[in-house]
Structures are given as C-alpha cells and as structure tokens.
DRENKENU-543206 format. One record per residue (C-alpha): residue number from 1; residue in three letters; x, y, z. Coordinates in nm, 2 decimals, padded with zeros to 4 digits. Layout:
BEGIN
R   n res     c1     c2     c3
R NUM ALA      X      Y      Z
...
***
This chain:
BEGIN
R   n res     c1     c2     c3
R   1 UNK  02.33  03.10 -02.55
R   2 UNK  02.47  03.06 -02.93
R   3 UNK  02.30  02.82 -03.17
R   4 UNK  02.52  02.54 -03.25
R   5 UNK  02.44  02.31 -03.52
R   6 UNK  02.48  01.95 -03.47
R   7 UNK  02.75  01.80 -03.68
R   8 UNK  02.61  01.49 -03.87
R   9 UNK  02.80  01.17 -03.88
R  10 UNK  02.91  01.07 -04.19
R  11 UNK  02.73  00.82 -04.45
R  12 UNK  02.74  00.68 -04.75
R  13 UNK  02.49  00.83 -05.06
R  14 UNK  02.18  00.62 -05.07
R  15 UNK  02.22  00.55 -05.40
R  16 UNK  02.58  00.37 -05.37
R  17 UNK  02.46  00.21 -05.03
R  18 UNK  02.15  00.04 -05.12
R  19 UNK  02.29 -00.21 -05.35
R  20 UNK  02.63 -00.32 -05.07
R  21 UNK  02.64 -00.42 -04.72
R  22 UNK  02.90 -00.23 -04.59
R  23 UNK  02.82  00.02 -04.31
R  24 UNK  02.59  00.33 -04.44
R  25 UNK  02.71  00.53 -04.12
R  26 UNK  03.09  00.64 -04.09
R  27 UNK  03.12  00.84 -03.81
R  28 UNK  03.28  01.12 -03.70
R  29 UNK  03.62  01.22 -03.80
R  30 UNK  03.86  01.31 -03.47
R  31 UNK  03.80  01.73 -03.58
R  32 UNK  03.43  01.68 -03.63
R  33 UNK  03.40  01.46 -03.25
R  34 UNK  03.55  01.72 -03.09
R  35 UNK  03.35  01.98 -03.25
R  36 UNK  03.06  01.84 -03.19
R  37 UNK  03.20  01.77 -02.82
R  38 UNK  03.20  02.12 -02.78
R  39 UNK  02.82  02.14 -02.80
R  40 UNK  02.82  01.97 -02.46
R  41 UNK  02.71  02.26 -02.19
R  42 UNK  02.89  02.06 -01.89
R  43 UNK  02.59  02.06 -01.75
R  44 UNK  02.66  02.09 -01.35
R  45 UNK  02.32  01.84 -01.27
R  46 UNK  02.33  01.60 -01.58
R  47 UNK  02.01  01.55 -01.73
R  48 UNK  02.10  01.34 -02.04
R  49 UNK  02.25  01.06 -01.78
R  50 UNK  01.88  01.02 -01.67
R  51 UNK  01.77  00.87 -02.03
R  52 UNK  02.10  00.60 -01.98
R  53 UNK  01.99  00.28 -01.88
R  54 UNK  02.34  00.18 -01.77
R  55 UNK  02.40  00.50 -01.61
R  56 UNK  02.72  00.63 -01.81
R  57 UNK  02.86  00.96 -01.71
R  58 UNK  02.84  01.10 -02.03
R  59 UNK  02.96  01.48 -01.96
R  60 UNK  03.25  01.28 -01.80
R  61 UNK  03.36  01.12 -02.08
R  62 UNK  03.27  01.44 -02.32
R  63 UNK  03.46  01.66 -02.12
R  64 UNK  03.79  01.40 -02.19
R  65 UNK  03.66  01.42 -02.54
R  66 UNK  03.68  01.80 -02.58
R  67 UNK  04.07  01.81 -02.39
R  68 UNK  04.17  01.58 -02.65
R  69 UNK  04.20  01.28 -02.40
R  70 UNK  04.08  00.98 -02.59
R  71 UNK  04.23  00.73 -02.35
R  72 UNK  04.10  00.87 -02.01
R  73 UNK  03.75  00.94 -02.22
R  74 UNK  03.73  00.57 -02.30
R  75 UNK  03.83  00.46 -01.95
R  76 UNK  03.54  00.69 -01.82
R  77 UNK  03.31  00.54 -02.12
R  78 UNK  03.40  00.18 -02.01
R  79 UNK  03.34  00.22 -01.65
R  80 UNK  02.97  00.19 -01.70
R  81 UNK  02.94  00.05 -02.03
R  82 UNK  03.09 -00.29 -02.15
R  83 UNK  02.99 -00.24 -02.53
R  84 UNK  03.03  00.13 -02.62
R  85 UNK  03.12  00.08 -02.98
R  86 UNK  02.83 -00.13 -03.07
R  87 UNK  02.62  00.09 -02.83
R  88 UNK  02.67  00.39 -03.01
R  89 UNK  02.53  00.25 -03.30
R  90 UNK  02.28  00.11 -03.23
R  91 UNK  02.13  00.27 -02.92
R  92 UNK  01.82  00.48 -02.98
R  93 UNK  01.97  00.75 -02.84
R  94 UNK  01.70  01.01 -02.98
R  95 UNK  01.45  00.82 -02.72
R  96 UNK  01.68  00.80 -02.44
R  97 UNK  02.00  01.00 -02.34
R  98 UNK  01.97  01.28 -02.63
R  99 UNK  01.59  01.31 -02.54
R 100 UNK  01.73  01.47 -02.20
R 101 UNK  02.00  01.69 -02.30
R 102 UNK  01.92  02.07 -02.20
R 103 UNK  02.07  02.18 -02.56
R 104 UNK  01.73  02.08 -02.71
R 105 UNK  01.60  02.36 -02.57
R 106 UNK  01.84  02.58 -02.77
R 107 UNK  01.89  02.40 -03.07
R 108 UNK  01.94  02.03 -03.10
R 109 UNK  02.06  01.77 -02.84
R 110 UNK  02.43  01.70 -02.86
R 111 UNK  02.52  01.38 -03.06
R 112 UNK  02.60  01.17 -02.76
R 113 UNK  02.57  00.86 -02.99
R 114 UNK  02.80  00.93 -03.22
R 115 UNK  03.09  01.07 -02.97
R 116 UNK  03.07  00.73 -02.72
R 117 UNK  03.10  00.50 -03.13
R 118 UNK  03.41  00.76 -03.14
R 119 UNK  03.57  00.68 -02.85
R 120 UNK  03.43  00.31 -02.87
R 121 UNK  03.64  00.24 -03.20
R 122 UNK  03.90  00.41 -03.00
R 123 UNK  03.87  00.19 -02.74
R 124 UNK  03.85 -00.08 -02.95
R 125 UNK  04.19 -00.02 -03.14
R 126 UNK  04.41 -00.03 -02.85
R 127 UNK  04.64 -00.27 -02.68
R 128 UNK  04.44 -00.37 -02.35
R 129 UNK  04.59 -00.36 -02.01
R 130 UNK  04.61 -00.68 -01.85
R 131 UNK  04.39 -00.66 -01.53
R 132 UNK  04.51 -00.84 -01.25
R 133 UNK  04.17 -00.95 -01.05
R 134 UNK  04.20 -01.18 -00.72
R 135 UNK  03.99 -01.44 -00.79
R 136 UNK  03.69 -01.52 -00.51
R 137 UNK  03.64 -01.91 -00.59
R 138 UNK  03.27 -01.84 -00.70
R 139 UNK  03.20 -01.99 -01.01
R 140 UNK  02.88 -01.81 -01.21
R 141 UNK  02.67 -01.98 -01.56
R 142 UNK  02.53 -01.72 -01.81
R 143 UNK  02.29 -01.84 -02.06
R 144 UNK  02.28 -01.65 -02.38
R 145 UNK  02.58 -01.43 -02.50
R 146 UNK  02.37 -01.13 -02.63
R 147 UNK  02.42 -00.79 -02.45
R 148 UNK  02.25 -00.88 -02.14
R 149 UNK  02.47 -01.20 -02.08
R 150 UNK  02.81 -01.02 -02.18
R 151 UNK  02.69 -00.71 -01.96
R 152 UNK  02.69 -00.98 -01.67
R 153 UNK  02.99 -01.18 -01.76
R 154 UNK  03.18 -00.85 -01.74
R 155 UNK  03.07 -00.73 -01.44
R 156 UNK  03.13 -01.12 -01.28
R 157 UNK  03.49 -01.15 -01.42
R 158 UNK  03.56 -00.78 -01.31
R 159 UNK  03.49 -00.89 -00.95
R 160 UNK  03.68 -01.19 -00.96
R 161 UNK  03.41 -01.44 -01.04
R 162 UNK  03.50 -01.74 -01.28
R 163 UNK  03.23 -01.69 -01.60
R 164 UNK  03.11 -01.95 -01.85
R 165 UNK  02.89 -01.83 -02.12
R 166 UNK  02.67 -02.09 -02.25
R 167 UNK  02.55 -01.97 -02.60
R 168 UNK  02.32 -02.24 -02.83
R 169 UNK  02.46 -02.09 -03.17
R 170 UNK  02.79 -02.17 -03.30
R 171 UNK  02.87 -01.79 -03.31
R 172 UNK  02.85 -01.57 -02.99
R 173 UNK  02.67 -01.21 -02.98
R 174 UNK  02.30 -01.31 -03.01
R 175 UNK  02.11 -01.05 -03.13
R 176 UNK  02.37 -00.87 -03.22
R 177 UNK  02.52 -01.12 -03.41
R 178 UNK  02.22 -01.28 -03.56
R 179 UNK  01.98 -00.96 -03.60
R 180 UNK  02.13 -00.65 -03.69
R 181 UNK  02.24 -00.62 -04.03
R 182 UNK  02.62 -00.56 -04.16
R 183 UNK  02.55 -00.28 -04.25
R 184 UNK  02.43 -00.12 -03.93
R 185 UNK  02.66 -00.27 -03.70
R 186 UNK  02.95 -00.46 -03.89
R 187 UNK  03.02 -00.83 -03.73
R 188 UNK  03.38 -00.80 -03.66
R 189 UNK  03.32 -00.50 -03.39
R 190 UNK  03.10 -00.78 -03.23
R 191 UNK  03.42 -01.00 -03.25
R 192 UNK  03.63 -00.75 -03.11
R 193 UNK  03.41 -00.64 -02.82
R 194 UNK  03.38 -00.97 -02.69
R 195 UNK  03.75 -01.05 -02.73
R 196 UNK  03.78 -00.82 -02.45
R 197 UNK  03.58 -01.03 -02.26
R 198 UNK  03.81 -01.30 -02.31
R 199 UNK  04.09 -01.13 -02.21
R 200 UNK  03.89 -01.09 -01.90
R 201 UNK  03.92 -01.44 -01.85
R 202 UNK  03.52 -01.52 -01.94
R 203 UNK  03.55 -01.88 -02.11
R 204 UNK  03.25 -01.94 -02.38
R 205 UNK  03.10 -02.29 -02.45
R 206 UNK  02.93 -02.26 -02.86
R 207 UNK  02.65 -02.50 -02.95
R 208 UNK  02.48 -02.60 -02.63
R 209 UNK  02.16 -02.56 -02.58
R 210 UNK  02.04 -02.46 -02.23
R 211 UNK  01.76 -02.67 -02.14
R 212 UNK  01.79 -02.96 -02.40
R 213 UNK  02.22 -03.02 -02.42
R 214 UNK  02.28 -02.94 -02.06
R 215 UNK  01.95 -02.85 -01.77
R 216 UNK  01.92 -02.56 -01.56
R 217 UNK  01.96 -02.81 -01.27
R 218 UNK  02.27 -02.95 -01.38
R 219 UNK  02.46 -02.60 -01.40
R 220 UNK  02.33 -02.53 -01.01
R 221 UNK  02.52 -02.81 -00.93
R 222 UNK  02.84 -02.70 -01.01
R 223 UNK  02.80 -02.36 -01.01
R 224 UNK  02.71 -02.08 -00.73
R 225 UNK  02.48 -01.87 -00.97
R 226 UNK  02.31 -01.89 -01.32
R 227 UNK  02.22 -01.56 -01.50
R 228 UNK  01.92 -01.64 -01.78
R 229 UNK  02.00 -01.41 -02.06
R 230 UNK  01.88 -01.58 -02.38
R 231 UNK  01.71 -01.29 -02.57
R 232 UNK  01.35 -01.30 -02.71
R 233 UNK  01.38 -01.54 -03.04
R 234 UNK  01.06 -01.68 -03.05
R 235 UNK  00.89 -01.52 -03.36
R 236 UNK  00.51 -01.35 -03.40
R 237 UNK  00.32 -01.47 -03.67
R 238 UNK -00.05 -01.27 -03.74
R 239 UNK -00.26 -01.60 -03.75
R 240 UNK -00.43 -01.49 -04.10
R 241 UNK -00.51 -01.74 -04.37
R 242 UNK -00.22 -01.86 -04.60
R 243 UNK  00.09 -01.79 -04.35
R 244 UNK  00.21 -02.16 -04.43
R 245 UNK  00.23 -02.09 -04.81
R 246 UNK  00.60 -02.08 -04.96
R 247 UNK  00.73 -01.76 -04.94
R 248 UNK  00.59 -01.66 -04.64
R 249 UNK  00.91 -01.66 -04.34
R 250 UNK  00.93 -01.46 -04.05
R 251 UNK  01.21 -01.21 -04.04
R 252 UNK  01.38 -01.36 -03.72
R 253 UNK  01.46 -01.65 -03.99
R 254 UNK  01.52 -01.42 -04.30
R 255 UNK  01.79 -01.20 -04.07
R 256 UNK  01.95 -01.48 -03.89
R 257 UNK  02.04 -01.69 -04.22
R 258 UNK  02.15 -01.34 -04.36
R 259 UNK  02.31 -01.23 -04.05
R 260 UNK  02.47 -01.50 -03.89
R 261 UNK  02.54 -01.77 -04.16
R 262 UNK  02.66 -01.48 -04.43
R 263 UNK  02.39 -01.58 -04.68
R 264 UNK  02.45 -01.27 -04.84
R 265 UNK  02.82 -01.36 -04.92
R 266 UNK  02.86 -01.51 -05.28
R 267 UNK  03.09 -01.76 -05.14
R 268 UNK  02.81 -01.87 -04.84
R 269 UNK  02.68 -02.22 -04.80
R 270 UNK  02.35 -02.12 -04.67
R 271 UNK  02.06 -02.03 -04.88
R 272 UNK  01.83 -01.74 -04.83
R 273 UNK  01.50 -01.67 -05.09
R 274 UNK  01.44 -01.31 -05.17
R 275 UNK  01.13 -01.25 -05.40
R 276 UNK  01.14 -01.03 -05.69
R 277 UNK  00.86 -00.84 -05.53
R 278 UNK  00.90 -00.84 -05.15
R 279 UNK  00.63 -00.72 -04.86
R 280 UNK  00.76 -00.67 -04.50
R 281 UNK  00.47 -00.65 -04.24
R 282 UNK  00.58 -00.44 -03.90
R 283 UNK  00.74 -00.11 -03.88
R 284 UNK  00.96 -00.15 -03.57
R 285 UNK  01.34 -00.18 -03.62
R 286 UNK  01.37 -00.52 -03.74
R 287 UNK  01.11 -00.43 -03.97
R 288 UNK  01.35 -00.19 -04.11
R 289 UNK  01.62 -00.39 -04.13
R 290 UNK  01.45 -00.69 -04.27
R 291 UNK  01.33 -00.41 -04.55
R 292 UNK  01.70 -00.29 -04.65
R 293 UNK  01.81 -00.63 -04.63
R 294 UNK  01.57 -00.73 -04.91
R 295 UNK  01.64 -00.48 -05.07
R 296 UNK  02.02 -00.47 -05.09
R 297 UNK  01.94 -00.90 -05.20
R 298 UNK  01.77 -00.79 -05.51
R 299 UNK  01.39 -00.73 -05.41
R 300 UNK  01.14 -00.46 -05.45
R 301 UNK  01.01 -00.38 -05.10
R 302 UNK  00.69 -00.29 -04.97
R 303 UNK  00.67 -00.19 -04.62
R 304 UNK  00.28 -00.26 -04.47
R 305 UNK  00.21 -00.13 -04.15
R 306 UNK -00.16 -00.08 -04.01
R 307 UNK -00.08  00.28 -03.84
R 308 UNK  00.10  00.60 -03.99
R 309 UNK  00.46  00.66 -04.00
R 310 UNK  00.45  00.92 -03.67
R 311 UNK  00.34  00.61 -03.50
R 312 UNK  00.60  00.35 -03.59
R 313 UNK  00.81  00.25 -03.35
R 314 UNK  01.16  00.21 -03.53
R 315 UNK  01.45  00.45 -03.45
R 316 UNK  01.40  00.78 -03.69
R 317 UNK  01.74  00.76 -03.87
R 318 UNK  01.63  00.41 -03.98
R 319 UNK  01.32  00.50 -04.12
R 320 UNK  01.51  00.81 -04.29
R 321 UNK  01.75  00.56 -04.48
R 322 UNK  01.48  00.31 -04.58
R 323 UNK  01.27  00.58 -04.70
R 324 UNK  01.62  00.72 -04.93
R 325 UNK  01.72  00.38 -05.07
R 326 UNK  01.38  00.34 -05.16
R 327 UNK  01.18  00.12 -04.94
R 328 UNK  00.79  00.16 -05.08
R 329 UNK  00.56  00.24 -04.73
R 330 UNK  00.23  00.10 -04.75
R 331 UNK  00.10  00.32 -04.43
R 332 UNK -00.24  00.27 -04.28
R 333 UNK -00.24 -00.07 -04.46
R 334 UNK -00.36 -00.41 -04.30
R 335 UNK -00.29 -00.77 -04.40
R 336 UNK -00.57 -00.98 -04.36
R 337 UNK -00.53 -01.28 -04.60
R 338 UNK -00.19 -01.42 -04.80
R 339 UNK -00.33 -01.52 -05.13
R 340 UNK -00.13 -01.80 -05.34
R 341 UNK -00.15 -02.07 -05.64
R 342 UNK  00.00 -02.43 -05.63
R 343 UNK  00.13 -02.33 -05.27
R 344 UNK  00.30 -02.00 -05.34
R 345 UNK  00.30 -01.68 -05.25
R 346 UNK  00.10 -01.40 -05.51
R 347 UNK  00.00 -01.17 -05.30
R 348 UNK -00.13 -01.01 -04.97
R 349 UNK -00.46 -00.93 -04.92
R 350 UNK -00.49 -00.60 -04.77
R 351 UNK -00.74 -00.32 -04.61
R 352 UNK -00.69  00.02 -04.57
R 353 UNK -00.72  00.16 -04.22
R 354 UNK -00.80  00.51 -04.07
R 355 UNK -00.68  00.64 -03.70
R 356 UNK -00.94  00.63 -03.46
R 357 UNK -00.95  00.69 -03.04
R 358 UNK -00.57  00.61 -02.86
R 359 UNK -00.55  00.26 -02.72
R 360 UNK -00.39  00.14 -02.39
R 361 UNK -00.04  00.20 -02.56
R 362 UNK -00.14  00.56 -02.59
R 363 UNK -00.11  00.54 -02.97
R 364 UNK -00.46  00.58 -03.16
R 365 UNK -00.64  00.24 -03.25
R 366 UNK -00.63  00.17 -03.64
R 367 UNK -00.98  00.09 -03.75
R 368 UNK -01.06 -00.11 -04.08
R 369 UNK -01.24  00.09 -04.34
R 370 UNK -01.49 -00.10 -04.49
R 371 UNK -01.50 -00.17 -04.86
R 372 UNK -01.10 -00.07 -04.91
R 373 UNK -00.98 -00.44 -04.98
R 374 UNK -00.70 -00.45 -05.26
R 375 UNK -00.42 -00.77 -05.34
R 376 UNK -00.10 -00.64 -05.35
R 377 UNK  00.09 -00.84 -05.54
R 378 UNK  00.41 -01.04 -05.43
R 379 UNK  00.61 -01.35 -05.41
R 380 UNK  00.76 -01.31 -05.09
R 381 UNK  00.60 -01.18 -04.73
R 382 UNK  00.80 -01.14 -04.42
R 383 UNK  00.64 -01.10 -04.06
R 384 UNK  00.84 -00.87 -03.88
R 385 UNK  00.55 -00.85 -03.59
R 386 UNK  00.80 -00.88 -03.29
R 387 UNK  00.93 -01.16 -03.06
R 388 UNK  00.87 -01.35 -02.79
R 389 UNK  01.14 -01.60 -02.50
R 390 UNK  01.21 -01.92 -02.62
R 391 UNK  00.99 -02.16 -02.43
R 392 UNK  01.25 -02.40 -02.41
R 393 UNK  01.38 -02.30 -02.07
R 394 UNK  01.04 -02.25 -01.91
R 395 UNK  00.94 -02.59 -02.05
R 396 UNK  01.26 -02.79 -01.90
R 397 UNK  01.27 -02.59 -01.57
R 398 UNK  00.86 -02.61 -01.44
R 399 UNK  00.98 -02.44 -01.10
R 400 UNK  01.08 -02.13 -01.33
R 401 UNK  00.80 -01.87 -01.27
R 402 UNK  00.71 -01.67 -01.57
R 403 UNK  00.42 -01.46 -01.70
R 404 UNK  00.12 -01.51 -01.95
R 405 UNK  00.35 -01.41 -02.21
R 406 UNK  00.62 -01.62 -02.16
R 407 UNK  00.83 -01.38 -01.98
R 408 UNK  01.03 -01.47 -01.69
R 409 UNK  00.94 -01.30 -01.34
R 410 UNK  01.21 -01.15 -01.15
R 411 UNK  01.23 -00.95 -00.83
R 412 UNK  01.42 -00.63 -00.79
R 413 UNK  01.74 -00.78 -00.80
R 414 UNK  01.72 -00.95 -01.06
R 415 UNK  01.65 -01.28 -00.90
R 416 UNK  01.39 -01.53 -01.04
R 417 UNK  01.16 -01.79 -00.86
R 418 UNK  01.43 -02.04 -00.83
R 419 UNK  01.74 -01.91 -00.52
R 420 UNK  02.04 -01.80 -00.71
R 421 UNK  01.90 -01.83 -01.06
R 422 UNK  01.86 -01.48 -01.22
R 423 UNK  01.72 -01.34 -01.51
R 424 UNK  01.74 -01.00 -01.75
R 425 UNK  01.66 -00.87 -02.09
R 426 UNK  01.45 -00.98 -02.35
R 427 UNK  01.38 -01.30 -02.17
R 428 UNK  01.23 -01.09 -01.90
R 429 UNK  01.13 -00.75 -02.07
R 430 UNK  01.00 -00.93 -02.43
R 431 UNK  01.15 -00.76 -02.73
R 432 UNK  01.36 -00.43 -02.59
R 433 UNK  01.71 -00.25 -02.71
R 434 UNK  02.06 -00.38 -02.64
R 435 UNK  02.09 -00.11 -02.39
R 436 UNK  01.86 -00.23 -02.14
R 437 UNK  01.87 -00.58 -02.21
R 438 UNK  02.25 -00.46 -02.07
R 439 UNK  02.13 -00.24 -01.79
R 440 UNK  01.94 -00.58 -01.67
R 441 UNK  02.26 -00.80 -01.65
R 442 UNK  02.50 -00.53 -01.49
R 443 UNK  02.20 -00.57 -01.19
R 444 UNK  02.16 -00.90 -01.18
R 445 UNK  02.56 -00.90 -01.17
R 446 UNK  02.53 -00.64 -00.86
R 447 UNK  02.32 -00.83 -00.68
R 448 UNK  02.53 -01.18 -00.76
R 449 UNK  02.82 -01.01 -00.61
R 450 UNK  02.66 -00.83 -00.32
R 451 UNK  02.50 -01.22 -00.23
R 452 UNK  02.88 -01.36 -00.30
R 453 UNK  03.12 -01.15 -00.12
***
C-alpha cells in the first residue's frame, strides 16, 4: 500500500494569530478535501466508525466526498450528526474516530475531522429543504441548549415531537457558546447550526432558569417528557490558601465573560481583567483555551500543571498552538499557596514535582519534591481544574437521584429516577466533549420516541 501524507488544514502563522481572535484553523480548500478524501481505504468493515460516539458512517459520507457529491455527502453526514460543522472542529478526533482508522498502520489516519468541517460549512451554506413532519401531539421540555439538548431537540422534532428548549442564558449554545473561544469555533457557525433547528420547528425560551424561574414539576405537567441537558458549569477551585484574593477567577468565569458577553470586543459592555503577568492552573482543553485567550487580551501566560506534558489531557493540536504563540509551560509544577498584598494577587506559591507509580487513572501519581518551593510571580491566577453540574436542579427536585459527585443517575436509556424525566451529557458524565454529550441526547431521544409512539 503507497504512503500517503496527510494533507494539513490550513492556519494562520502564530505570529499574526496570537495577537486576533479570528479562527487560527481555515480548513481545507475543495482540491485539498478531496485529496485528502482519497486517503480513505473504503474500508469494507469500518473501523474508524467504532471511535464515533454518534455513530456517523464516515466512509459513507467520504466516499460522496471523493465523487465530488457534496450534497449527498452532507445528507449522509447529517443523518447521524446534528452539528457537523462545529463537530469537526472541535471533536478530538485523534482520541476517537482517527485513533481507529486502518491507515495508521501505513502512514497516518485520514483527516476525518477536517473533511466532516468541509462538508459541515457546506451544509451550512445551503438553502434547507423544508421537511414536512406529521406531528404526533407529544409535547417534549429540554433543559440546556448545549450539544446534548440540541442533539435531542433534533432527533424529537425529526419524529414529530413539539420541542421547547429551555436555556438559563440569554444566548443559546451552552458550552459552545460560552466556552470555546472565537477563535476555535467562531460564534456565528453556532448561530447557524441551531437556526436549522428552528427551521425544524424547535421553539427556544432564553433567560429561564430551570429549577428557580420555572420547576421540574411544573414542565411534567404540561409536557409528556423532560430531557435534563444543562452541561457541567459548576467550577473546581483547589481549596489552597489565598483563592479569595483579587485576581484569582476561575476560567469558567474568565471564558464565559469573554465568550459569551464579547468582552473582548472594544465596543463590549462587559468587563473582563487580564493581568500583565497571567498563571493558568490545569492542562486540559479549557486550560488551553483560557491560556490563548489571555494571551491574545494582553497577558504573559504561564501554564502550571503538576504532571508532564505526555500526560495532559487537552487535545494535541491545542497544545501545539499554545506552545507556537508562546504560552510559557510550567510542567511538573504544583500550586500550593496564592501569595498577595492589600488583597491582591503577587504571586503563586509553587513546588516542583517528580512522576512516581500510576494512579487509578492509569497516569503516574505526581509526588512533591521536598525543598523545591519557589513564588512565581503574578497578578492574575486562573483555575482551569475542571467542572462539575449545577446543583440547582438536584437541589429543587429532591426525588432526582444523583451520585456523590453531583452527577445525575440514569439507566440505559437514558431515563433518570423520576418516570419520563431523562438525562445526558455533562450533567450525567461530569466534564466530557460535545460529541458525547451529543451521543447522550440522540439516546435519550430514542428511547423518548420508542416510549411515545
């Protein structure tokens, strides 16, 4: 079998991108897609479709891709996935589909990612087909309008259900509206996907707040199903002396203000501090983006994370582009005080740590080394340690059954504790990827319209 190189998407130089907030990737252009469509072996048992937690048919929609077919490769595309074009940029792909596809065992896996964004902006730019769906009479609530609720509205509205999406912000998307930066997954795709929802006939209420505006109860009453789908927005802090100093945020905050309320626009109403000298602890992939944002605000980053950089858990490309626009890591580095004066934030009290045996997560266990304390210096620290649900709907709905973590229980379909109330993504999983938080609400739709029909 020939070697075929992989054909990288597009980007913008480091050096022009670090200082703007438009998108860093560009994607493919319709010659270098279908190249890179080529790569695909056909394969006659699929294994890449194993790693997609929506189950797409992606040699499918590849194959429609390489005849030049960018209308039936979209159509295939969409029959298992609602948001392709956000999807395929912001999927870890390396970790799921692309980590099964047989070319890796000749060269490098096929850039599955970057053909489904293709034919997802495709999708995206046409004039949609009004689809004529005979209504049942069923009437269905979704909390949240992140992936997992839209995955679920879809599916519902596809199969005749009436859908109301209850969202608490005054802009719909969730996470992917308030967390991922502009220039990773630019805002107005997220206003275009869901438009498509709307033209499905899904009707969205903004500002109410599930579980303080309107109860859980309440929406049983006059609906035949509730789908819980509000994310994981409850933010980690590390409990370490001088946390409630000025300065010190955590980067749920720092991303929504930036993220949502355009704090970074010079015309925006909505303020948003970046330090001079700026320290981001975490190295997942909010961590990263918290980094970059800082960054492109004005700050001088410093990255801390306690293990080494083969162990951090954010995507590889996103790592790569910090480390290029010049994002300092601090790696095998521990916080374990936040020094200040007259309530502000000076510094962070760190220790340098060493890899010792692999914990429970299979990852080796950072131990302290002793002696290795240093200040490094700052006027700004932002704890990107994770997320956890909102306790709000737990707390107004005691029935509700949900784990030590917060977390709400579910069966295998999807169902919580309470008869027709179901549940899926973050809220259920903790923090997770837009993927399977949208794998979770196309099976708590199945199992809504299998109970419904």
């Amino acid at each position: 079998m020939e070697k075929l190189n992989r054909i990288l998407q597009n980007e913008q130089p480091a050096e022009v991108r670090r200082s703007n907030f438009e998108e860093v990737c560009s994607g493919y252009t319709l010659e270098q897609v279908t190249a890179e469509a080529n790569r695909c072996l056909g394969c006659k048992n699929p294994q890449c479709m194993k790693g997609c937690p929506v189950g797409v048919n992606i040699p499918r929609f590849i194959t429609e891709v390489k005849n030049g077919n960018l209308d039936k490769a979209s159509v295939y595309l969409k029959m298992d996935n609602n948001l392709p074009s956000i999807c395929g940029r912001v999927c870890p792909q390396e970790q799921q589909c692309e980590k099964y596809c047989v070319r890796n065992k000749i060269d490098e896996a096929v850039c599955i990612g970057g053909i489904e964004r293709f034919v997802g902006d495709y999708a995206l730019a046409q004039k949609s087909k009004k689809l004529d769906v005979e209504k049942n009479g069923r009437r269905v609530a979704i909390v949240g309008s992140g992936p997992a609720g839209l995955s679920c509205a879809s599916e519902l509205a596809r199969a005749g259900f009436e859908v109301t999406v209850f969202e608490a912000f005054h802009k719909l998307g969730g996470v992917l509206s308030y967390g991922i930066p502009e220039f990773r997954l630019p805002k107005r795709l997220v206003k275009a996907e869901i438009s498509k929802f709307e033209e499905l006939g899904v009707k969205f209420e903004l500002d109410t707040v599930i579980g303080k505006t309107i109860y859980v109860e309440e929406l049983l009453e006059e609906y035949d199903a509730v789908f819980l789908g509000t994310g994981a927005g409850l933010p980690k802090f590390m409990n370490i002396s001088g946390e409630n100093l000025n300065g010190v945020c955590s980067a749920n905050e720092y991303l929504t203000r930036v993220n949502l309320m355009g704090a970074y626009l010079e015309n925006s109403d909505t303020p948003v501090v970046t330090g001079k000298k700026v320290v981001v602890v975490g190295a997942g992939n909010v961590a990263m983006d918290t980094c970059r944002t800082a960054l492109r605000l004005g700050g001088e980053v410093h990255l801390v994370y306690r293990r080494s950089r083969e162990e951090m858990p954010a995507r590889n490309a996103e790592i790569l582009h910090a480390e290029e626009e010049g994002i300092n890591f601090n790696l095998l580095t521990n916080p374990v005080e936040i020094v200040g004066e007259n309530g502000k934030v000076t510094g962070v009290k760190c220790v340098k740590m060493e890899l010792g045996e692999p914990d429970e997560s299979g990852r080796r266990r950072p131990v302290e080394i002793k002696g290795s304390e240093f200040i490094l210096d700052c006027d700004q620290v932002i704890m990107a340690l994770g997320t956890s649900p909102n306790p709000l709907i737990k707390k107004s709905l005691d029935s509700l059954e949900c784990s030590n973590r917060g977390t709400i229980i579910i069966n295998e379909n999807g169902e919580t504790s309470i008869e027709n109330v179901f549940a899926g993504g973050d809220a259920v999983t903790g923090s997770a990827t837009v993927i399977k938080a949208m794998g979770a609400g196309k099976l708590a739709s199945k199992s809504i319209i299998e109970r419904f029909k």
